[in-house]
C-alpha positions, 0 to 999 in steps of 0.5 A, spaced: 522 888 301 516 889 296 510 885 295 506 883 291 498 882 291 499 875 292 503 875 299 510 874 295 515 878 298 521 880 293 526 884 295 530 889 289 536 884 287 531 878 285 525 882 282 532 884 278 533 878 277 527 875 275 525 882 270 532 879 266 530 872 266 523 874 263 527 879 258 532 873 256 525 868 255 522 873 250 529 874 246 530 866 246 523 866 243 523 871 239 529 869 236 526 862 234 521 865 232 525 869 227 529 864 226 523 859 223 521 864 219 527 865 216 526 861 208 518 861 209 518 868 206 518 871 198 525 873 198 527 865 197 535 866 198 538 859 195 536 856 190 539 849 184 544 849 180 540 851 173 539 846 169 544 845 163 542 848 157 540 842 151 546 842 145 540 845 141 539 851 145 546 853 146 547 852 138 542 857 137 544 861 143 552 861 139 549 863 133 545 869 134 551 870 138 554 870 133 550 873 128 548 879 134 556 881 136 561 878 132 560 877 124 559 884 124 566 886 125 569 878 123 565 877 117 568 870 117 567 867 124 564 861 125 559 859 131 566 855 133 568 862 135 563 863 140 562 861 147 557 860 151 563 862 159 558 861 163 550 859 164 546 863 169 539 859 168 532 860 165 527 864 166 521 863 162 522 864 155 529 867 157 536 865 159 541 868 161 548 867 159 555 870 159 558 870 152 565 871 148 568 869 142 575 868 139 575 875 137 574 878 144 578 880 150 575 881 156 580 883 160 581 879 167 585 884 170 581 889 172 584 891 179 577 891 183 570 888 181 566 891 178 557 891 179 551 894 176 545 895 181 538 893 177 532 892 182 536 893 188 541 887 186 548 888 185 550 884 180 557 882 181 563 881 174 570 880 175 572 882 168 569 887 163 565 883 160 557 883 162 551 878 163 546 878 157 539 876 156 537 871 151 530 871 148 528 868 142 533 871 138 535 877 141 540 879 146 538 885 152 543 887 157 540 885 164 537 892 166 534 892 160 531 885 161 528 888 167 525 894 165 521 891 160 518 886 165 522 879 162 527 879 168 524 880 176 528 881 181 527 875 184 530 872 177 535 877 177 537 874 185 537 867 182 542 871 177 547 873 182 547 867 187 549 863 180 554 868 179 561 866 180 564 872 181 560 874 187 560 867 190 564 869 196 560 875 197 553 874 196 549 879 200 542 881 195 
């Protein structure tokens, strides 16, 4: 039997199980805790849909597409033979978008998923083709977006949550 200043007799088995009992409160508590802090700090881990692009600004996208890549190996093509595959979003002056035209051919049948790591993101394709960053007429792949300071991390996070080929394993 052990006591404590108080008078109060405890033998070991009920100090044991009182210490388990203060040991499991400060979990449950620091778990709460943790858990209501979750979404309050900077890395903001969901996010919208990004708003559709106006058909003036995925016309002008589609024509320096075209200008940028295609005409210089199909003279004759037409904006009609590009297409905008998937939009990821605006971030200030730049959008970020994947692009084909009649003339390419981004295979599907690569046997696993192919990624890039840029500011600690990976940034998932499930095809050969790549994400490109559009600002005022020019075109930059993603990392070159980032080292120049038109992408920031959280950007490129927002990037790879609207990617479609990474929505079953999102994990940034």
């Amino acid at each position: 039997m052990l006591s404590n200043q108080r008078g109060i007799v405890m033998n070991k088995s009920t100090l044991l199980i009182c210490s388990l009992i203060v040991v499991a409160v400060v979990a449950v508590v620091a778990i709460a805790v943790l858990s209501a802090q979750d979404g309050q700090d900077d890395d903001q881990t969901e996010w919208d849909s990004p708003v559709p692009l106006s058909a003036e600004m995925e016309m002008k996208i589609k024509q320096d597409y075209l200008d940028f890549r295609t005409k210089v190996y199909h003279p004759d093509a037409t904006v009609d033979d590009v297409t905008i595959d998937t939009y990821y979003g605006t971030y200030g002056s730049c959008v970020a978008v994947m692009m084909t035209d009649a003339f390419s051919d981004y295979t599907d049948a690569i046997p696993i998923e192919t990624y890039e790591t840029i500011g600690g993101i990976w940034i998932i394709y499930n095809s050969s083709n790549e994400i490109l960053i559009w600002e005022d007429g020019s075109f930059h792949r993603l990392q070159e977006a980032f080292d120049s300071g038109l992408l920031t991390r959280d950007n490129l996070r927002e990037i790879e949550f609207n990617n479609p080929a990474a929505r079953h394993n999102w994990w940034t």
